[in-house]
C-alpha positions in Angstrom: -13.1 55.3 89.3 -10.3 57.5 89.3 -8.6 59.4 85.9 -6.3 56.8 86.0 -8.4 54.2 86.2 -10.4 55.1 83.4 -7.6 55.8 81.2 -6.2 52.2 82.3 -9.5 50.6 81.3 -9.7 52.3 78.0 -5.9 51.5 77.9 -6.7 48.0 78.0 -10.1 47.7 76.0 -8.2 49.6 73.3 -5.8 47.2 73.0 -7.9 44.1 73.4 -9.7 46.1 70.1 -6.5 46.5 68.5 -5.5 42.6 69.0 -8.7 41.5 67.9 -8.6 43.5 64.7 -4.7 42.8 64.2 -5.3 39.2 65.3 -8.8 39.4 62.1 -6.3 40.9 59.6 -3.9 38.3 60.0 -6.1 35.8 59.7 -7.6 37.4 56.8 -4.3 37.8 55.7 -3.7 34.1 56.0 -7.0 33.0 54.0 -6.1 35.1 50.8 -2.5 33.8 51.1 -4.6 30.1 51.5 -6.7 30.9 48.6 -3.7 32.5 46.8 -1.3 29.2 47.1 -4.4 27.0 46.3 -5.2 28.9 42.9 -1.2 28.9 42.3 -1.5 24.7 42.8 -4.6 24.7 40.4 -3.1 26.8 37.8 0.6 25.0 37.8 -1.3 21.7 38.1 -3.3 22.8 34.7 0.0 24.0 33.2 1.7 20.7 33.7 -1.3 19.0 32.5 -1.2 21.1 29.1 2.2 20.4 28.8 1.7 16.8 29.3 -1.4 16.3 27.2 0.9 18.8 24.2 4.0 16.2 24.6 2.1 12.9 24.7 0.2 14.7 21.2 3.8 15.6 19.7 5.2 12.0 20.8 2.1 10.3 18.9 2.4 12.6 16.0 6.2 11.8 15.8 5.7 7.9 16.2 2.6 8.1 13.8 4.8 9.7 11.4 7.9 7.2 11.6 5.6 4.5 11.2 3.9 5.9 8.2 7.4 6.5 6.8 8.2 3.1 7.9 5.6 1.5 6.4 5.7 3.2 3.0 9.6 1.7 3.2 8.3 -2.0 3.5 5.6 -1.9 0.8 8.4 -0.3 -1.6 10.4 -3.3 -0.7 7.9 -5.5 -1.1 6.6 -4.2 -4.6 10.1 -4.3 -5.5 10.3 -7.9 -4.1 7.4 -8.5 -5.6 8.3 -7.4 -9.0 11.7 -9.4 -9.1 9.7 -12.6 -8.0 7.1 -11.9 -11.3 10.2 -11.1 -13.7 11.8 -14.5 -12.3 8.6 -16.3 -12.8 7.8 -14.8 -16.3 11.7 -15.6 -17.2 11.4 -19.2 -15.8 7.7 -19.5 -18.0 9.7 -18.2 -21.2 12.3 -20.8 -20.7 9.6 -23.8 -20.7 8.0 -22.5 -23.4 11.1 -22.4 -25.1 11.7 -25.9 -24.3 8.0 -27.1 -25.3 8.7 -25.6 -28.7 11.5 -28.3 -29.1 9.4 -31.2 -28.7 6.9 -33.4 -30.5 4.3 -31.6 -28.6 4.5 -28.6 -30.3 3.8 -29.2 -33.5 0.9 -31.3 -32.5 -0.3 -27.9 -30.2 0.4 -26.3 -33.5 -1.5 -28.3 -35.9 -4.7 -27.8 -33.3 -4.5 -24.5 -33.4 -4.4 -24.1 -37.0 -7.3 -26.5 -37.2 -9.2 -24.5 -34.8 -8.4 -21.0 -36.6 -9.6 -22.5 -40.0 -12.6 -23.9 -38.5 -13.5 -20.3 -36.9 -13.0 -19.2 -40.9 -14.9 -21.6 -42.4 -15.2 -20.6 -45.7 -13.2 -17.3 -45.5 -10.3 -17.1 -46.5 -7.2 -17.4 -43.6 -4.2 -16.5 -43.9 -1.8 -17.9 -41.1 1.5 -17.5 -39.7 4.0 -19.4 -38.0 7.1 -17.4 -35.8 9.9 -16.9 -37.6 11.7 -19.1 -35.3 9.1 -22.3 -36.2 9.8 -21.9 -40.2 11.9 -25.5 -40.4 8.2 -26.5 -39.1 6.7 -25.1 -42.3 7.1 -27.6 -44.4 5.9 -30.7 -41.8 3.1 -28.4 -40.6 1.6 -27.5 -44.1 1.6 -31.6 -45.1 -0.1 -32.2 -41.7 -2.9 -30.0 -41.7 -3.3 -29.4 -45.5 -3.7 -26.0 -44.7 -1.0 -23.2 -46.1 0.9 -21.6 -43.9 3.2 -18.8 -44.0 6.3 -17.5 -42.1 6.0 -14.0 -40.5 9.0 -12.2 -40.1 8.8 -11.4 -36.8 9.9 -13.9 -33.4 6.4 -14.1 -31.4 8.1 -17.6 -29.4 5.9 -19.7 -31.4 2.4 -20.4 -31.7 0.3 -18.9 -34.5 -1.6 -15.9 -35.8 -3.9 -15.6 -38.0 -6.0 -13.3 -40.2 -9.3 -13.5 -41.6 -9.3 -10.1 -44.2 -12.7 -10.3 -45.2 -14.0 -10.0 -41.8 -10.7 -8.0 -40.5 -10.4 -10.6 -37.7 -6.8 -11.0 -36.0 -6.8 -14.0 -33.9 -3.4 -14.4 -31.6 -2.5 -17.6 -30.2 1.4 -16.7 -30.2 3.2 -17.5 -27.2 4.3 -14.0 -27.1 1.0 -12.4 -26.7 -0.3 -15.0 -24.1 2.5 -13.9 -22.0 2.2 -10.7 -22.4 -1.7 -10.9 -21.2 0.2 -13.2 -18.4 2.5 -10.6 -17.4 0.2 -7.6 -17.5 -2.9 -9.8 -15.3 -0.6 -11.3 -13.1 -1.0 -10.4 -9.1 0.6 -11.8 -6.0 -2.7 -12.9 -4.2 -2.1 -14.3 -0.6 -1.5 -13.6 3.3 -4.8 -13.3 5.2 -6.6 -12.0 2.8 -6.6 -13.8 -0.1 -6.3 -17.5 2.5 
């Protein structure tokens, strides 16, 4: 083999060498770029998914809270509803009672209940009282029962109260006080519930 030769050869073997490792470093090259993009999907993938998941959290938060705000709307509106339905009712029950007081039922409800408070008394003594609005029933009343009665000065609808001083009993059978007790008890029970 001649100078030439040799230097030919390693010409050639030194660039087969250098392909090789060029041809390894660009494949190299290429796998880290691979890897590189593939990290690049992962990581953008789990950014979108944060954003996503933090969204769909702010949308519920956001509907949660219009529906809370919503809802706090409706049952105002309904305990408003509700309370112009009992003030209606209670306003439609003080117009009967009203009414009752005019006729001949009254006085016999009356005359019971005056019966029943001087039973309770026995032989106490009882003082009882008629609304000032009942005292043309005095008169009729008194003869009836053959109990005396008295006229208070104050409007309680009709009905009676009565006291009993030596045992400082107060008993309230006035119309006023019964509707009162009504009005203060009263609920609107219903829907699914109360079915």
């Amino acid at each position: 083999m001649t100078i030439d030769e040799k230097l030919q050869h390693f010409y050639e073997v030194s660039l087969d060498e250098a392909r090789e490792d060029a041809a390894r470093a660009i494949q190299d090259h290429k796998d880290y770029l691979q890897k590189v993009l593939e990290e690049h999907k992962q990581s953008r993938i789990q950014t979108a998914e944060a954003e996503v998941k933090a969204e769909t959290e702010h949308v519920r938060r956001e509907v949660n809270k219009a529906l809370s705000s919503e809802q706090i709307t409706l049952k105002r509106n309904w305990s408003l509803k509700q309370n112009e339905l009992k003030e209606t009712l209670f306003a439609e029950v003080k117009n009967r009672v009203q009414q009752f007081t005019a006729t001949p039922e009254y006085q016999d409800y009356l005359c019971r209940r005056i019966r029943e408070a001087k039973d309770f008394a026995e032989d106490d003594e009882i003082l009882i009282f008629l609304s000032s609005n009942d005292k043309e029933l005095l008169d009729s009343l008194t003869a009836r029962t053959g109990c005396p009665l008295q006229v208070s000065s104050e409007n309680f609808l009709g009905g009676i109260r009565a006291e009993i001083p030596a045992k400082n009993i107060l008993i309230d059978n006035s119309f006023a006080a019964n509707l009162a007790a009504m009005h203060k008890e009263f609920n609107f029970d219903g829907g699914l519930n109360h079915e």
